[in-house]
Each structure stands twice: as C-alpha cells, then as structure tokens.
N, C-alpha and C positions, 0 to 999 in steps of 0.2 A: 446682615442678610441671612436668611433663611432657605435652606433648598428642601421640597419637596418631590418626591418621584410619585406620580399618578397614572396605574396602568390603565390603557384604553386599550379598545378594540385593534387599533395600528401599531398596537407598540407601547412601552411606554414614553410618556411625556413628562419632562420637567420643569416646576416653577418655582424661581427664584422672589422671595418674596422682602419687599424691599418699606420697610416699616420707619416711621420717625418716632422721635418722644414723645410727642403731642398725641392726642387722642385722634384717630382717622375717620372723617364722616363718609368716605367712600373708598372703594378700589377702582382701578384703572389698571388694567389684565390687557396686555399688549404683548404680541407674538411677532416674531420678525418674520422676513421676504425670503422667496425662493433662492435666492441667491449669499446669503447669509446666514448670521447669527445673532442673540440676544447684545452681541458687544457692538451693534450697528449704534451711530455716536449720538443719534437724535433717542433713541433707546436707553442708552448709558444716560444722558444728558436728563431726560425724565425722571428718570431711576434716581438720581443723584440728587434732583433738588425737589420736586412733589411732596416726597416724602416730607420736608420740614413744613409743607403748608397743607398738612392735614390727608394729604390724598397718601394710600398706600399702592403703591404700584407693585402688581405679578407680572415676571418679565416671564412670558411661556415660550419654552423649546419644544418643539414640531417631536411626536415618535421618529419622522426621517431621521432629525437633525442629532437627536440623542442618541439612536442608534450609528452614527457616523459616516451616514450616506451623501454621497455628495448633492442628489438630483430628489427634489421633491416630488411625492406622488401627486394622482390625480387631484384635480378639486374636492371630488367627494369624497375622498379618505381624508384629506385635510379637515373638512367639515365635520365629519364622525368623530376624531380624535380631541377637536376644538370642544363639540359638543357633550363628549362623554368627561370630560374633568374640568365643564361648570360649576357641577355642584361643588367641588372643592374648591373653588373661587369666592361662589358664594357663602360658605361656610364661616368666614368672619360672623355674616349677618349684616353686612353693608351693602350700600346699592354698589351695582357694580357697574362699572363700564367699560366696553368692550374695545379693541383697537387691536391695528396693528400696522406694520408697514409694509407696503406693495404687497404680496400676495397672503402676509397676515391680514392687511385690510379688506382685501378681500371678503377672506372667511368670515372676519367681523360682521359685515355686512349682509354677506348671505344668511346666516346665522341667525342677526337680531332678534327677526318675530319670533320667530321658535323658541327661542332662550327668556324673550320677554327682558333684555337689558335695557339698561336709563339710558343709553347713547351710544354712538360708536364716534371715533377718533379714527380718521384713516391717513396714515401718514404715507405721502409718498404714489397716493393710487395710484396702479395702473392704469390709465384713463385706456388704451391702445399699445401695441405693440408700438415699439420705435418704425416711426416711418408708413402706420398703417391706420389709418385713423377710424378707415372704412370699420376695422373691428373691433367697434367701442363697446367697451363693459360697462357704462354708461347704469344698465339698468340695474346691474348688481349694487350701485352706489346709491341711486334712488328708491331700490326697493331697500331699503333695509327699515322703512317704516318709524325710525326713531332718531332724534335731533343728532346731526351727524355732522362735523367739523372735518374740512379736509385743510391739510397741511403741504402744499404744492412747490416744489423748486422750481425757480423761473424758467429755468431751459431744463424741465424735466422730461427726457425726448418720451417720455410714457405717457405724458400727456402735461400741457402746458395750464397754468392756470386758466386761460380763457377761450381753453376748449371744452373745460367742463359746462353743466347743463346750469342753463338761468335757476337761479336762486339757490344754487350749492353754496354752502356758509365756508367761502373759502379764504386762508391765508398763506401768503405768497410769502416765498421765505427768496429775495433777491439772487440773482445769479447762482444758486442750489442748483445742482442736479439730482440724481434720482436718489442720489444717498447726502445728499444735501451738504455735498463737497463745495467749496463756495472758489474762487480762483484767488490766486496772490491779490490778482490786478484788480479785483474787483472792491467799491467803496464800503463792502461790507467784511468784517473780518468773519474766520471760521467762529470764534467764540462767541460775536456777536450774534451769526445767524443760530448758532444752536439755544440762546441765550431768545431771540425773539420765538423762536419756537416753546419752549419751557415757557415764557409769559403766555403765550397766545393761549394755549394748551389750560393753562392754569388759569383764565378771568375765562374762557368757555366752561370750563368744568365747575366756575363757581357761579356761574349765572344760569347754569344748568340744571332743573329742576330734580328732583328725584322723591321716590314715592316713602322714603325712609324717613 
C-alpha cells in the first residue's frame, strides 16, 4: 500500500492506494461515511481482494477525517474536496470508478456527470434517515447519470433494499446492517456476507463497460 496526501480546498485529503501484481485495467476510488473511516470492513474487504483481480482500489479519507474531526461537514465541502483530488485519481490513466459508503456514496453520485466517471458503487446508501422515509435522497442516487451498483444491508434502517426506486441495480447483502454487521444468529456468517459483497462488486465492475 501506498499513501498519498492531496491538498484541497477543505483541507487536506488522503489516498491510500491499494495496487496487486497483475497489471490493473481500472481504479475503484471509494471514500467512507459520515460516521466512520477507511477501516469500515466492507472497505478493508475490497481493498484486500480487487486488488489481485486487476482492479486497483484508492481508499479516500475526507480533509474532515484527516484533520481528526469527529463530525463531517456540509454536503458541499464534501463534494469540492471529492472534486478537487480527481485528477490525482486519475493519474494512473485508467478508467476510474467512483464509490463510496453512506455519505461517501453520496458524493459519488452527486459528483458523477461533472467528473465524467465509468460508474459509481454506492455501498450502503442512504436511502432516508432512520425512521423518515418521507426524506428520500432518492434523487441524488438516480441522478448520477452513470451505471451505478447499489450494495444494500437487508435491515439497513437508512433505507431497505426494496425501498429503493424500480430499476436500481441492487444487491442485498442478508441480514447487514448499515455497516453490514451480519448477527451471530443469522444463516449468513460475517465473512460470508463481506465475501458476497467483494464477488458482487467484482462481476459488476467487469461487465462494466469503460471508454479505456
């Protein structure tokens, strides 16, 4: 692993960039959620096996998060910071694709057209606040204008798999919550579901078209 530091307008931001032996035909640039860090396990779990199947993954830390804040700023300092250390993303020279989880998916998606990325990966959306459904972010998820894979915990109280909108390309990761913690009791183990996510994640991104 490699770490870069990238100053933006907010601060600066850091990517840890997460390379295999094989030669990589893309990047997959994922930031984590408001509540969090790059060590969130669906994150680590990417980070750890992509790599060996061509994809290189940049795990990005928010300027909040590097500077050691606990509480993320607004949406649009989020997005300027996202925005302003693309081009060091795309500096490889590979297609890139964008992602993140809960309020990193977010920014992915706000982001897209502007950036002109091959896809976005949103693990975890925010569909609604817990218990509010009335205020769906709904449209931040469908505007993002480019082939977009959502990654859903079955009782993810932010929004449930089958409260997303008709024709969201979604996969439902069994009894996950919002950090896709899976229970003892449940017929799925913790490995297993991080292990369906890493597959899912990995035949979308290679049936996934790109202009490279």
């Amino acid at each position: 692993m490699e770490t870069e530091v990238v100053p933006t307008p907010a601060g600066d931001a850091r990517i840890t960039w997460c390379r295999g032996a094989q030669q990589a035909h893309r990047v997959l640039a994922v930031s984590h959620g408001a509540g969090g860090g790059i060590e969130a396990r669906d994150l680590q779990a990417l980070a750890g096996v992509l790599p060996t199947r061509g994809v290189t993954v940049a795990l990005v830390e928010q300027p909040w998060r590097v500077a050691g804040k606990k509480v993320a700023p607004a949406p649009k300092t989020l997005d300027v910071a996202w925005t302003a250390l693309w081009p060091v993303l795309e500096k490889p020279g590979l297609p890139v694709v964008a992602g993140g989880r809960s309020a990193g998916a977010r920014v992915a998606c706000r982001t897209a057209r502007a950036l002109g990325v091959q896809a976005v990966l949103a693990l975890s959306f925010p569909l609604h606040p817990p218990g509010r459904p009335e205020k769906s972010r709904a449209d931040e998820l469908t505007g993002a204008g480019v082939p977009t894979l959502v990654v859903q915990g079955g009782r993810d109280p932010f929004g449930h798999p089958d409260e997303f909108p008709a024709g969201t390309r979604i996969v439902e990761v069994p009894h996950g919550d919002h950090g896709f913690a899976v229970p003892k009791s449940a017929d799925l183990g913790q490995e297993e579901a991080l292990a369906l996510i890493v597959d899912a994640v990995s035949a979308w991104l290679e049936s996934t078209p790109t202009d490279g």
